[in-house]
Gaussian input, Z-matrix of N, CA and C with variables (Angstrom, degrees):
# hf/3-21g

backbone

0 1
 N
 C     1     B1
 C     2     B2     1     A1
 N     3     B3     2     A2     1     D1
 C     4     B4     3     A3     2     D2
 C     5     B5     4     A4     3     D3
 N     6     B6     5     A5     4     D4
 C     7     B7     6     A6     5     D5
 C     8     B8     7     A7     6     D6
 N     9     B9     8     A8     7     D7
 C    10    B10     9     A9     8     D8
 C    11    B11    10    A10     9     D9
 N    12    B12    11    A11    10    D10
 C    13    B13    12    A12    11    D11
 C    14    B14    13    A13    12    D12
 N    15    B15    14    A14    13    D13
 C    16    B16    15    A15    14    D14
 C    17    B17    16    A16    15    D15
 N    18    B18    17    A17    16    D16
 C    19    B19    18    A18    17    D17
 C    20    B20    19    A19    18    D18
 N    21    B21    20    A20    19    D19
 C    22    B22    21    A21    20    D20
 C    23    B23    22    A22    21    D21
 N    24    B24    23    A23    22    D22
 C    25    B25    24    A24    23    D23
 C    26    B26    25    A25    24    D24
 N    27    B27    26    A26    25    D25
 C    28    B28    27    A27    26    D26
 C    29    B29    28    A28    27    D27
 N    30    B30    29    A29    28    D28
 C    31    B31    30    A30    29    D29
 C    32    B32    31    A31    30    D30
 N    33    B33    32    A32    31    D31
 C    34    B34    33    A33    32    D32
 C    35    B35    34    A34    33    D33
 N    36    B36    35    A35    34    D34
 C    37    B37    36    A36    35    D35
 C    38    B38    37    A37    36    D36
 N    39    B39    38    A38    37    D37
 C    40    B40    39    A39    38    D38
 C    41    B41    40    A40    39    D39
 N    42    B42    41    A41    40    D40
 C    43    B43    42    A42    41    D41
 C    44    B44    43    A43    42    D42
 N    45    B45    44    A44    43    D43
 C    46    B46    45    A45    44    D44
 C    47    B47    46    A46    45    D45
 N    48    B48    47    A47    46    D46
 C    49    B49    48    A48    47    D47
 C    50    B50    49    A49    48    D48
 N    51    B51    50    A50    49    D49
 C    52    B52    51    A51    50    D50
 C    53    B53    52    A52    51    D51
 N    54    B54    53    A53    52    D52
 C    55    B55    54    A54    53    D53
 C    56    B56    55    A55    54    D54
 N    57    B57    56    A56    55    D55
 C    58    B58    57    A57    56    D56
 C    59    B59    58    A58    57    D57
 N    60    B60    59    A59    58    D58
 C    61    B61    60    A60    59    D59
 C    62    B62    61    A61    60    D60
 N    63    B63    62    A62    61    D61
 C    64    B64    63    A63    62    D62
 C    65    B65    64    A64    63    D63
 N    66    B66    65    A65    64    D64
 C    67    B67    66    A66    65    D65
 C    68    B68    67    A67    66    D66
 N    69    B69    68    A68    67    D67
 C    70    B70    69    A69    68    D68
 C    71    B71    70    A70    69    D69
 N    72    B72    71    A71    70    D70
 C    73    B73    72    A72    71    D71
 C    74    B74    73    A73    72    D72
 N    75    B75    74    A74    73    D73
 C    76    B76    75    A75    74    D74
 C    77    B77    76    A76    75    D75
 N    78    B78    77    A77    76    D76
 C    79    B79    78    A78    77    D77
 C    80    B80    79    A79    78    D78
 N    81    B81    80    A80    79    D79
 C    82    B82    81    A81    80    D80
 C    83    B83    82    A82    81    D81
 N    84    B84    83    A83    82    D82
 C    85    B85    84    A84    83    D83
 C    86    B86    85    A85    84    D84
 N    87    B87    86    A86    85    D85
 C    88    B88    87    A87    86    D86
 C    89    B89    88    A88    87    D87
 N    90    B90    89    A89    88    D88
 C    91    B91    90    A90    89    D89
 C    92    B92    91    A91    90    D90
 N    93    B93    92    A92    91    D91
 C    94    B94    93    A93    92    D92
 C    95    B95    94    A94    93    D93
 N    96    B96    95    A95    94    D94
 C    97    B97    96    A96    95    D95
 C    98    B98    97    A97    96    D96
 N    99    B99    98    A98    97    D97
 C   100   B100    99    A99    98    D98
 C   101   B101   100   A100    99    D99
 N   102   B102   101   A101   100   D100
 C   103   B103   102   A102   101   D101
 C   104   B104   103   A103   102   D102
 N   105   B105   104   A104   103   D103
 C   106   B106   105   A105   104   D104
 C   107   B107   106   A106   105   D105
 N   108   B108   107   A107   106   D106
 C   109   B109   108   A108   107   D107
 C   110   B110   109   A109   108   D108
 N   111   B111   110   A110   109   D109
 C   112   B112   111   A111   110   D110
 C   113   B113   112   A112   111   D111
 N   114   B114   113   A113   112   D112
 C   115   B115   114   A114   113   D113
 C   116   B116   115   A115   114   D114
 N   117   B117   116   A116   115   D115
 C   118   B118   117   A117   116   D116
 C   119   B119   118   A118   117   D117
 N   120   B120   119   A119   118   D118
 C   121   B121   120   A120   119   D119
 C   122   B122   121   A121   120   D120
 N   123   B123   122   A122   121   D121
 C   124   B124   123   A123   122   D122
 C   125   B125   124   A124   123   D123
 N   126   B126   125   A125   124   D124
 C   127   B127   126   A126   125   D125
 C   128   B128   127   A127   126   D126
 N   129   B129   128   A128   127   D127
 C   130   B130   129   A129   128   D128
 C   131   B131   130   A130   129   D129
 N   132   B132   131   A131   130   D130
 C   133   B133   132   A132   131   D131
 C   134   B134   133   A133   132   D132
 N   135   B135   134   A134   133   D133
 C   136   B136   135   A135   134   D134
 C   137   B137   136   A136   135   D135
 N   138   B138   137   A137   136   D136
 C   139   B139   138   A138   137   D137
 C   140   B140   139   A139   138   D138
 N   141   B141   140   A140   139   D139
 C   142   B142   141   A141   140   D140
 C   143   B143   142   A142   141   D141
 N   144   B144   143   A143   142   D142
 C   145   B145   144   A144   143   D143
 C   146   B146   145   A145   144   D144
 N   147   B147   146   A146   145   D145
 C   148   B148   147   A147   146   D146
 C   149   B149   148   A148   147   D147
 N   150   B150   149   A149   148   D148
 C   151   B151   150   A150   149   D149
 C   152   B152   151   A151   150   D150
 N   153   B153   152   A152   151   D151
 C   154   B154   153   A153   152   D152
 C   155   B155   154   A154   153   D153
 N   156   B156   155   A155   154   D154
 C   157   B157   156   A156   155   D155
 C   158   B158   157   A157   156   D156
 N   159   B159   158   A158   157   D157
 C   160   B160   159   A159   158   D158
 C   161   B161   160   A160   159   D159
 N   162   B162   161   A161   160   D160
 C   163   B163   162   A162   161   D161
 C   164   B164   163   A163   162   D162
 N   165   B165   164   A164   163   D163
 C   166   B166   165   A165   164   D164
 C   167   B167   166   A166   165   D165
 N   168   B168   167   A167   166   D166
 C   169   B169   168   A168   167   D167
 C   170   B170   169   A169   168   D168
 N   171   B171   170   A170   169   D169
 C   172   B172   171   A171   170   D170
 C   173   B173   172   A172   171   D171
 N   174   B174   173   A173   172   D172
 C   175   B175   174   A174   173   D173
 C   176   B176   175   A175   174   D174
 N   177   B177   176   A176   175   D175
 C   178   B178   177   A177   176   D176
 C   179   B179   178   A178   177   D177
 N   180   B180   179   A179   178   D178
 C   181   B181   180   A180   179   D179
 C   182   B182   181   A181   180   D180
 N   183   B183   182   A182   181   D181
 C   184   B184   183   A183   182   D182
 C   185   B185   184   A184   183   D183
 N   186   B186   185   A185   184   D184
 C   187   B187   186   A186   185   D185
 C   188   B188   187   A187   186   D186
 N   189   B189   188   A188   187   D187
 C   190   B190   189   A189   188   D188
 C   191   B191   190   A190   189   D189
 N   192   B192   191   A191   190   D190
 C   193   B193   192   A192   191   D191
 C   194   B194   193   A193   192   D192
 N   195   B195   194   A194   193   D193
 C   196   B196   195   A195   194   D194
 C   197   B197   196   A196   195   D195
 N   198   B198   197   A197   196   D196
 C   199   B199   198   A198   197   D197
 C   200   B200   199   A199   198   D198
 N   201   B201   200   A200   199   D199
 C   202   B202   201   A201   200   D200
 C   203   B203   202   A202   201   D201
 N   204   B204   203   A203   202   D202
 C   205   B205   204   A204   203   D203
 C   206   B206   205   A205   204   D204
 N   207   B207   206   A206   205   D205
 C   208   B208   207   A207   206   D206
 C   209   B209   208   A208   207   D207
 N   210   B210   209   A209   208   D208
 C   211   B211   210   A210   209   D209
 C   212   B212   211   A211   210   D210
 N   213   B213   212   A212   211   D211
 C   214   B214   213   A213   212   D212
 C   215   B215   214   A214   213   D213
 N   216   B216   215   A215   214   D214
 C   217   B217   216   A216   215   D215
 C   218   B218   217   A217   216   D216
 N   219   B219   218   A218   217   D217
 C   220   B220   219   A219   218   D218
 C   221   B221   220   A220   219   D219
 N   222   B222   221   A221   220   D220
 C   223   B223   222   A222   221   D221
 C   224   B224   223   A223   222   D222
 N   225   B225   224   A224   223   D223
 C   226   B226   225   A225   224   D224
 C   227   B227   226   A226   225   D225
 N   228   B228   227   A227   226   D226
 C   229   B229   228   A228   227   D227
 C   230   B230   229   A229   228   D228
 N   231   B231   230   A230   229   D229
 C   232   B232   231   A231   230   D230
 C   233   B233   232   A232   231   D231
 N   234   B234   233   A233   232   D232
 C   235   B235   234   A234   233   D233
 C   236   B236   235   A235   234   D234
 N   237   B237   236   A236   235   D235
 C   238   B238   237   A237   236   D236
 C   239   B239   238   A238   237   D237
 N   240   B240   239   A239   238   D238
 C   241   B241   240   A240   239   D239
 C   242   B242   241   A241   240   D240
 N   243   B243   242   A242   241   D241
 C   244   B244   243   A243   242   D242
 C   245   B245   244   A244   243   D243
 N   246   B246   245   A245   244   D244
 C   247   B247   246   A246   245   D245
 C   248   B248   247   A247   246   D246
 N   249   B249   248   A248   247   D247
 C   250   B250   249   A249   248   D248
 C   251   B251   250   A250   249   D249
 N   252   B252   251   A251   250   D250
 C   253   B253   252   A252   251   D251
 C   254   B254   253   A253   252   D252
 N   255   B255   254   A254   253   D253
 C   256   B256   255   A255   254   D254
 C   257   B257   256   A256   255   D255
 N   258   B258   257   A257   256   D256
 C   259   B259   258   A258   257   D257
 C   260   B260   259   A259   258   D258
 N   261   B261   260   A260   259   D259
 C   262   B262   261   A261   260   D260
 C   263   B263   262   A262   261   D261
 N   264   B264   263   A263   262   D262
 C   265   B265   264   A264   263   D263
 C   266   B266   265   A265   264   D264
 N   267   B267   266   A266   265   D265
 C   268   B268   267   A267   266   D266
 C   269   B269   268   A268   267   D267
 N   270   B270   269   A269   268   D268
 C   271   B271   270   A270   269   D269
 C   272   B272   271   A271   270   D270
 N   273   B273   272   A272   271   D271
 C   274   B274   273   A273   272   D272
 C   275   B275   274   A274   273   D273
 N   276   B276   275   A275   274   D274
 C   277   B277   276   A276   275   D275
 C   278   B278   277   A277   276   D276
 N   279   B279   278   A278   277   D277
 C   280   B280   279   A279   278   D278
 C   281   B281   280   A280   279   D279
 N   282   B282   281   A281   280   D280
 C   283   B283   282   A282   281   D281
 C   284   B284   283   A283   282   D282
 N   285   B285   284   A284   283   D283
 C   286   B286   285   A285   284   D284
 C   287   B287   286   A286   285   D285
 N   288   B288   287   A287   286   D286
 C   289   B289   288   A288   287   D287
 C   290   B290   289   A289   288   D288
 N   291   B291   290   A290   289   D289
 C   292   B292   291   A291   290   D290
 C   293   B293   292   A292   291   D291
 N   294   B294   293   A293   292   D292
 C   295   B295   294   A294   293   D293
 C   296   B296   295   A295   294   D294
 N   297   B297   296   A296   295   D295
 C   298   B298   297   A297   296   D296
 C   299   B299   298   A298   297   D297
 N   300   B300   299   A299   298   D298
 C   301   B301   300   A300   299   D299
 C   302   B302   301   A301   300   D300
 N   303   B303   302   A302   301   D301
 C   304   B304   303   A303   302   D302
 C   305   B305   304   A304   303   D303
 N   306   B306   305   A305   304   D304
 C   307   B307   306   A306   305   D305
 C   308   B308   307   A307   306   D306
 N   309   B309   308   A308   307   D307
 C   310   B310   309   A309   308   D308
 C   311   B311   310   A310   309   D309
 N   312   B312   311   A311   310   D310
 C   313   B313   312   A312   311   D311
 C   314   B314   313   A313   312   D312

   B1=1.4463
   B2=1.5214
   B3=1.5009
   B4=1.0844
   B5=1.5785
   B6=1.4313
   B7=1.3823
   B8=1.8058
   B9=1.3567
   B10=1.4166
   B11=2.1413
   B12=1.7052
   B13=1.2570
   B14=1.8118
   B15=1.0448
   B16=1.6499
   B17=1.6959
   B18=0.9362
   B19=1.5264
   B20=1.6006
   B21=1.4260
   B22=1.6912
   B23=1.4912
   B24=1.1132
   B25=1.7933
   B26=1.6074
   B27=1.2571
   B28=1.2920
   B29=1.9420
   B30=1.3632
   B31=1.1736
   B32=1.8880
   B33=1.6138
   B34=1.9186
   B35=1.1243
   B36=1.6153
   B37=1.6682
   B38=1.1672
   B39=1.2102
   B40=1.2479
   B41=1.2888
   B42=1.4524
   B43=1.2022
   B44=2.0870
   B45=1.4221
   B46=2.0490
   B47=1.5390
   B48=0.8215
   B49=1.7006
   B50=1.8681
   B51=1.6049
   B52=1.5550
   B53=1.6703
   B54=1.1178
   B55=1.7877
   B56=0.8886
   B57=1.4149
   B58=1.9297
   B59=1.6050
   B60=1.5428
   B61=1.7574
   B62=1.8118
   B63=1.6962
   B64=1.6677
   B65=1.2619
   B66=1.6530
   B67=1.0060
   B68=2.0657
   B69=1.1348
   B70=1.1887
   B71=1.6590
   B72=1.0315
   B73=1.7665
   B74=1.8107
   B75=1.7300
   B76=1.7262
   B77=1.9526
   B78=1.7767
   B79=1.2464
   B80=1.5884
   B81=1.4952
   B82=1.2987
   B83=1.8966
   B84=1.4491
   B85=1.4758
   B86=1.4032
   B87=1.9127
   B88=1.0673
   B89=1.6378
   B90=1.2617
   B91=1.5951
   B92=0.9969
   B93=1.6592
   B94=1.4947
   B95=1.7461
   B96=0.9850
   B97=1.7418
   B98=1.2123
   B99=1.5198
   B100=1.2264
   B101=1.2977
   B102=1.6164
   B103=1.5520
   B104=1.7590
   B105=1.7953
   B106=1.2737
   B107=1.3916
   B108=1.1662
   B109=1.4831
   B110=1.2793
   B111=1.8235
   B112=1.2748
   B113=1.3809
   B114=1.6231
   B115=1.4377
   B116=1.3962
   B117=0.8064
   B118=1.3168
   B119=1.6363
   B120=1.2428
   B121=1.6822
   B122=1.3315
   B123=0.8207
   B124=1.9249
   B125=1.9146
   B126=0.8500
   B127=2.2288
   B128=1.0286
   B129=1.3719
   B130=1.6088
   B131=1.7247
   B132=1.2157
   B133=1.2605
   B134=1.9578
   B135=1.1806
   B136=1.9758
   B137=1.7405
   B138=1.4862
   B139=1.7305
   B140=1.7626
   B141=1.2093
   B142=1.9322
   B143=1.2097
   B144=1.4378
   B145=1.8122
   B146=1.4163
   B147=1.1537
   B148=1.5843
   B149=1.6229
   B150=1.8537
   B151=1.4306
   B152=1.3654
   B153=1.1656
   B154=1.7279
   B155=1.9185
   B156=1.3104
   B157=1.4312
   B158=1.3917
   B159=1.2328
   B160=2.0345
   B161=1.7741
   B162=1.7478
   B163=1.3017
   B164=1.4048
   B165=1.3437
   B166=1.6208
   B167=1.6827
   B168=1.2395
   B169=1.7532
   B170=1.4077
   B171=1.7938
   B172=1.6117
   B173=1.5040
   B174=1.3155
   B175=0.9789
   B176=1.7523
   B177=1.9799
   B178=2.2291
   B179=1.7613
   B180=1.5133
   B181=1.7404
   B182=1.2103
   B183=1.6175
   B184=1.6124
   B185=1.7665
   B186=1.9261
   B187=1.9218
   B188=1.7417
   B189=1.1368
   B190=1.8446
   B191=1.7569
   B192=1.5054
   B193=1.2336
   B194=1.4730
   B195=1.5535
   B196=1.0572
   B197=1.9267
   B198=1.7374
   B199=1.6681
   B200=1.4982
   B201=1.2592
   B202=2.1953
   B203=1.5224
   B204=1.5159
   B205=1.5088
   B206=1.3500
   B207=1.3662
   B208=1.0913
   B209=1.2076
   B210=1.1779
   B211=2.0327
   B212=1.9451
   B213=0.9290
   B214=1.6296
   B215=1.5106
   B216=1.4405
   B217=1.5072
   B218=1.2412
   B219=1.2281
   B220=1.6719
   B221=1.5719
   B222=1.4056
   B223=1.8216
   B224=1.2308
   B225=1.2766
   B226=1.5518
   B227=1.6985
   B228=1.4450
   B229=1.2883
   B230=1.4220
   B231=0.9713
   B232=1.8648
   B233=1.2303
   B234=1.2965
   B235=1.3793
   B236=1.5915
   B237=1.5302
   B238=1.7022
   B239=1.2968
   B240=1.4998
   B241=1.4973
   B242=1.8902
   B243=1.4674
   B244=2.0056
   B245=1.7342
   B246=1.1056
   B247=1.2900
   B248=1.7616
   B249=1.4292
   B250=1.8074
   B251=1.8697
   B252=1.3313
   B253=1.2138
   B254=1.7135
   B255=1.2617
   B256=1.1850
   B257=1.8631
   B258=1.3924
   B259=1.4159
   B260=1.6416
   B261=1.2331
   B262=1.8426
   B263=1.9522
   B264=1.6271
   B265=1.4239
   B266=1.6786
   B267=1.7620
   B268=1.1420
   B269=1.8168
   B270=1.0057
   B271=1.6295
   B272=0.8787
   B273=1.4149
   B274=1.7044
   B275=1.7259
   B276=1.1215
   B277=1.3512
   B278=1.6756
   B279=1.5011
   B280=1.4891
   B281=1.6223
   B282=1.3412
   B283=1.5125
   B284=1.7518
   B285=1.1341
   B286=1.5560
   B287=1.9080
   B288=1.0079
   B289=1.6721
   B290=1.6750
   B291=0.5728
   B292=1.6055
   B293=1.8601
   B294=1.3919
   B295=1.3769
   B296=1.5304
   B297=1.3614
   B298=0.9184
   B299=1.3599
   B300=1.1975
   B301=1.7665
   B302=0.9797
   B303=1.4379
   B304=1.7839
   B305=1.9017
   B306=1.3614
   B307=1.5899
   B308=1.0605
   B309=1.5415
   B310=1.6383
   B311=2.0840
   B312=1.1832
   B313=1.5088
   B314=1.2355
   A1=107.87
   A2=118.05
   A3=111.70
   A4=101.75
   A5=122.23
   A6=149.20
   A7=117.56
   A8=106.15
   A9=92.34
   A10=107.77
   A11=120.35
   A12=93.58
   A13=102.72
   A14=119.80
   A15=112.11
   A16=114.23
   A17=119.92
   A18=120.46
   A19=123.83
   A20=115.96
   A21=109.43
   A22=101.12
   A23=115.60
   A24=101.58
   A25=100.38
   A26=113.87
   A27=111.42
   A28=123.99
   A29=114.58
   A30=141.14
   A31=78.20
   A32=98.87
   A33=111.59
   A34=107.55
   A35=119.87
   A36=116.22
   A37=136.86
   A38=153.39
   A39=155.20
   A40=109.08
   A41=103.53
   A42=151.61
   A43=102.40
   A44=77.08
   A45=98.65
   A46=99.19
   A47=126.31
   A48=118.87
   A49=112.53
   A50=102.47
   A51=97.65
   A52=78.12
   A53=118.63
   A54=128.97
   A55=119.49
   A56=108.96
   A57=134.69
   A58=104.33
   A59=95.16
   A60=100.40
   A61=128.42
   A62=89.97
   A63=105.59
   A64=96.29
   A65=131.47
   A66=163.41
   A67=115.08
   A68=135.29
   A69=108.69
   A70=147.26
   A71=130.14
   A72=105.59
   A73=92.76
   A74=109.99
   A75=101.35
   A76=83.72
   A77=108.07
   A78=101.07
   A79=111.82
   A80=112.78
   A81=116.08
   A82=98.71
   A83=113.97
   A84=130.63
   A85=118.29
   A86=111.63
   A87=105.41
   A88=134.72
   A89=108.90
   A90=121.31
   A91=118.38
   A92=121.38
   A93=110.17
   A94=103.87
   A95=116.85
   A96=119.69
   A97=105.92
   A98=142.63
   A99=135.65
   A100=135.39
   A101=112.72
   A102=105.33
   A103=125.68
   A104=100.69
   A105=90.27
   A106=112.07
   A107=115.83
   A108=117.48
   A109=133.43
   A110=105.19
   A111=106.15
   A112=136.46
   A113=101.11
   A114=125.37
   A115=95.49
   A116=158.55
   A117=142.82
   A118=125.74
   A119=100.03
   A120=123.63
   A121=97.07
   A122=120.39
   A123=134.59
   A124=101.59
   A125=92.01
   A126=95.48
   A127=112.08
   A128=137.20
   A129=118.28
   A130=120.94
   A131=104.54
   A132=105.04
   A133=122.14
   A134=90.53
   A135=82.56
   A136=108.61
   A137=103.87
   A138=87.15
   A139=88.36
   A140=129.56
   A141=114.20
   A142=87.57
   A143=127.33
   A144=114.38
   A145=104.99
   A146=117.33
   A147=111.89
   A148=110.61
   A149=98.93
   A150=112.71
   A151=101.27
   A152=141.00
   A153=114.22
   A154=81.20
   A155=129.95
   A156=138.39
   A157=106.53
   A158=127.27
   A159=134.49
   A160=83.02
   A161=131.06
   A162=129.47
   A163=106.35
   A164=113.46
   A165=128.15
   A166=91.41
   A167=94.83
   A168=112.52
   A169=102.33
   A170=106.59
   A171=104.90
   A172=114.20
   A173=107.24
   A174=110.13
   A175=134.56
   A176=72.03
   A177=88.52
   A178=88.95
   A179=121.69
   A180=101.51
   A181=125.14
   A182=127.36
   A183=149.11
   A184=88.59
   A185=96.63
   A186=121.33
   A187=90.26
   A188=110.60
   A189=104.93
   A190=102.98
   A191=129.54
   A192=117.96
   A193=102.00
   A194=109.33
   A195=117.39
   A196=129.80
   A197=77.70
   A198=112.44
   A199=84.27
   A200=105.61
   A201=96.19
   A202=91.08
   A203=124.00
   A204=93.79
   A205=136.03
   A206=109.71
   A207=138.41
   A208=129.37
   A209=106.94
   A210=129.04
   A211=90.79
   A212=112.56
   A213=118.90
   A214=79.94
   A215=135.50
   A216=132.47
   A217=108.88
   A218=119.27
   A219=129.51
   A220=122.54
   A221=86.48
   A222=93.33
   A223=98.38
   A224=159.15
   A225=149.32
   A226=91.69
   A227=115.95
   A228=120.75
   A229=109.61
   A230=83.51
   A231=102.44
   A232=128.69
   A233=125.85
   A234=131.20
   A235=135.15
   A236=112.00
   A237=101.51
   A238=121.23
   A239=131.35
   A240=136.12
   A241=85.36
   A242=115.84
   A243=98.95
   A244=74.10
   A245=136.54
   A246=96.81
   A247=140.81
   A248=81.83
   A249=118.13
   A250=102.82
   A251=118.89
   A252=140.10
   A253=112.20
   A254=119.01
   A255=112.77
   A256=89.74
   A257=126.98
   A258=117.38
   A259=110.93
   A260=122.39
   A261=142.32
   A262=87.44
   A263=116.01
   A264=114.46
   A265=94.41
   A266=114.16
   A267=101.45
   A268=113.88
   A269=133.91
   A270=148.08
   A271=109.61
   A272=109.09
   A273=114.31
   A274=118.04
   A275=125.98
   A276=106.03
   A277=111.00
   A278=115.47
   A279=122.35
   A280=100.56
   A281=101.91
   A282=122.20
   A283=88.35
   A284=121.90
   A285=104.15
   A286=98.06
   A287=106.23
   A288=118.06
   A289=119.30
   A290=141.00
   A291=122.16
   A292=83.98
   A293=116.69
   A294=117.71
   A295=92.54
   A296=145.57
   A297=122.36
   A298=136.33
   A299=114.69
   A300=120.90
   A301=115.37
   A302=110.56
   A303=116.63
   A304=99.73
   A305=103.25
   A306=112.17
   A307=88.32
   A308=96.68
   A309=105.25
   A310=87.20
   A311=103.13
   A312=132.23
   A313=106.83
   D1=133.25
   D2=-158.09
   D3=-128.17
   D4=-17.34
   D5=170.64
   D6=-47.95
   D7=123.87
   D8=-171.45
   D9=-93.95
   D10=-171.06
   D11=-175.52
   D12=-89.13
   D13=-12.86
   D14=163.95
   D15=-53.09
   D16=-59.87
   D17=157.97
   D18=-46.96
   D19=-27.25
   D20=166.81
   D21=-87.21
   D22=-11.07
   D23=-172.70
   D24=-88.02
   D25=-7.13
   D26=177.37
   D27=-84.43
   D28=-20.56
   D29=-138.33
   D30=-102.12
   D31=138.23
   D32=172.38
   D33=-125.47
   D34=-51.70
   D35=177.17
   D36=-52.24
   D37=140.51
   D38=134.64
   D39=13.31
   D40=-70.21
   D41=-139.36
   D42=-68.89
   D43=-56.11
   D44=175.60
   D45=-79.17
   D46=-45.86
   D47=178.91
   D48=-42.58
   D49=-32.92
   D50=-142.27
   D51=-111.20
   D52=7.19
   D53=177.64
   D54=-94.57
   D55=-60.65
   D56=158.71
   D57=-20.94
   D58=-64.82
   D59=-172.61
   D60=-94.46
   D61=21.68
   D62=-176.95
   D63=34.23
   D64=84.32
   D65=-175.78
   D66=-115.73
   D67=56.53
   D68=175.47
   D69=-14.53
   D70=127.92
   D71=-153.49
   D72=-157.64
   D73=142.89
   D74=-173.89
   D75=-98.98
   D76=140.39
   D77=-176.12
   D78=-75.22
   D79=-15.13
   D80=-160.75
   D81=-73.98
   D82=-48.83
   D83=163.81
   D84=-29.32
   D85=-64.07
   D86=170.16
   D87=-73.23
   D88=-7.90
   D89=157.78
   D90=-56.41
   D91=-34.97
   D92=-176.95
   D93=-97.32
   D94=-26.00
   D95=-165.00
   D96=-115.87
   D97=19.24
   D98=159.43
   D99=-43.18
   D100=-51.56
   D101=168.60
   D102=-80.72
   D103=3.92
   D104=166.82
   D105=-93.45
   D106=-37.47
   D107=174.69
   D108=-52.99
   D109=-25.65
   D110=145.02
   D111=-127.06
   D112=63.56
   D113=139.04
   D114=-111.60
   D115=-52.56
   D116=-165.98
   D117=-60.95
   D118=-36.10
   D119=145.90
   D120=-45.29
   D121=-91.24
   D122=-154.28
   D123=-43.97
   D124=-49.97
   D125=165.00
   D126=-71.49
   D127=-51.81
   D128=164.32
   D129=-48.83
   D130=-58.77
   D131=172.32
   D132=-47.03
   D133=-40.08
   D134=172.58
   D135=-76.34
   D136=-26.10
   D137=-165.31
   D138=-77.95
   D139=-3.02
   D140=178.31
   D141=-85.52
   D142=-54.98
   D143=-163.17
   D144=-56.20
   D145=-31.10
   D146=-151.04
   D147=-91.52
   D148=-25.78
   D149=178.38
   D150=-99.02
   D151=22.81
   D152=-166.52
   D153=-178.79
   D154=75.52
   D155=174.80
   D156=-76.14
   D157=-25.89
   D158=-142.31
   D159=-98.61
   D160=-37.73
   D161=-170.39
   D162=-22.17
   D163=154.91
   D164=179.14
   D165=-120.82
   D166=126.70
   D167=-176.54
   D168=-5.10
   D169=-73.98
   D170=-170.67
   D171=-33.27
   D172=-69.07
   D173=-152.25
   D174=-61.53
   D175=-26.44
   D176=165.48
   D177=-61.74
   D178=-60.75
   D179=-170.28
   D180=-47.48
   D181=-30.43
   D182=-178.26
   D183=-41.12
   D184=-67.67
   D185=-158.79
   D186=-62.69
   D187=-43.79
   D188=-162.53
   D189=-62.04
   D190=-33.00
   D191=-153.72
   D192=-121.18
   D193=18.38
   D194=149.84
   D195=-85.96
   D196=-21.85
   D197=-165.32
   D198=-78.04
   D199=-52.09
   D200=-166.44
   D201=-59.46
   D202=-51.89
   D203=-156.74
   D204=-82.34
   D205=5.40
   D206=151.55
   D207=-52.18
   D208=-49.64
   D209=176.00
   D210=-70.21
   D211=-38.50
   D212=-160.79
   D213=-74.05
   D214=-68.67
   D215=-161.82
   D216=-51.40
   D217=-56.01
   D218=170.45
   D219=-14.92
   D220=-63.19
   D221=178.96
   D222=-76.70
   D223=-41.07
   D224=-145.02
   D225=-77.79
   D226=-33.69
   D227=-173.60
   D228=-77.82
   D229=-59.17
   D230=-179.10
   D231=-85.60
   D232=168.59
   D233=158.07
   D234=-112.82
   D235=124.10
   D236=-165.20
   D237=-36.13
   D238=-16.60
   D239=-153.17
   D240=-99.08
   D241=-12.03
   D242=-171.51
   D243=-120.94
   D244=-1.09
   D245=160.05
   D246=-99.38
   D247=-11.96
   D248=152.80
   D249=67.19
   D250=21.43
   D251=161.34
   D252=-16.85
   D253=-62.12
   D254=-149.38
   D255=-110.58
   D256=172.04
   D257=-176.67
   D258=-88.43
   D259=-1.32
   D260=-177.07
   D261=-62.47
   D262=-44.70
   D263=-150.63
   D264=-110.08
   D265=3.11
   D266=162.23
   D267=-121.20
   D268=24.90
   D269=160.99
   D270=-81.98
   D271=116.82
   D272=158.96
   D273=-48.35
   D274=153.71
   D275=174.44
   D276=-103.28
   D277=146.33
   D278=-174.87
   D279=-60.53
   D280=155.32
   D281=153.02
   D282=59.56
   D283=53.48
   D284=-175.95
   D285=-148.93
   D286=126.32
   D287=173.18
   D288=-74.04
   D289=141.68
   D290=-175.46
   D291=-125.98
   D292=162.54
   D293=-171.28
   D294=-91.98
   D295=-37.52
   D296=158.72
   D297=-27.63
   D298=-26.59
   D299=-172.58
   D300=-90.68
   D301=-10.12
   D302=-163.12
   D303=-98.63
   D304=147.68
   D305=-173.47
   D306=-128.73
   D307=171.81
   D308=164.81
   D309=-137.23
   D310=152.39
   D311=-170.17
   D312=-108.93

C-alpha cells in the first residue's frame, strides 16, 4: 500500500476503497452489496479510531484495509437482510400481520 490517509479521505466508491488498498474484488458482487459494504466499512473504521487514537497514519491504513476486507467477507457470508445494516431491514412494516403474531384461542 502505497496511498497516504489524505488520499483515503478523498476516496467515495466502493470501487476506490478496494483499489486504494490493491484489494481483489468480483465487480458483479460489489454491484449488488456496495452500500452495505460500505457501511460495514464505516463501523469498523470508527471502532479502530475510537479504540486505537495513538495509531501512526500507516498503521490506521494497515487496521482500515483490513477493516474493508472484512466488510467485503461479511457479505460473501452473509446477507444484507441478517445483517440488518440500514433501518429499511430494521422497521416493522405498517398495517402488516406477521404470522408470528397471530394465535389461535
Amino acid at each position: 500500500m502505497t496511498g497516504t490517509i489524505d488520499e483515503f479521505k478523498q476516496l467515495v466508491d466502493t470501487e476506490e476503497f478496494l483499489k486504494f488498498f490493491n484489494l481483489p474484488y468480483d465487480q458483479k458482487f460489489v454491484n449488488v452489496n456496495r452500500l452495505h459494504i460500505l457501511k460495514k466499512f464505516s463501523q469498523y473504521i470508527k471502532e479502530i479510531d475510537e479504540n486505537s487514537p495513538d495509531l501512526s497514519p500507516e498503521e490506521r491504513l494497515n487496521q482500515y484495509s483490513v477493516a474493508l476486507q472484512k466488510a467485503y467477507q461479511v457479505f460473501l457470508e452473509s446477507t444484507p437482510h441478517e445483517q440488518k445494516l440500514f433501518k429499511v431491514f430494521n422497521d416493522k412494516p405498517k398495517n402488516v400481520v406477521t404470522l408470528t403474531e397471530i394465535t389461535s384461542d
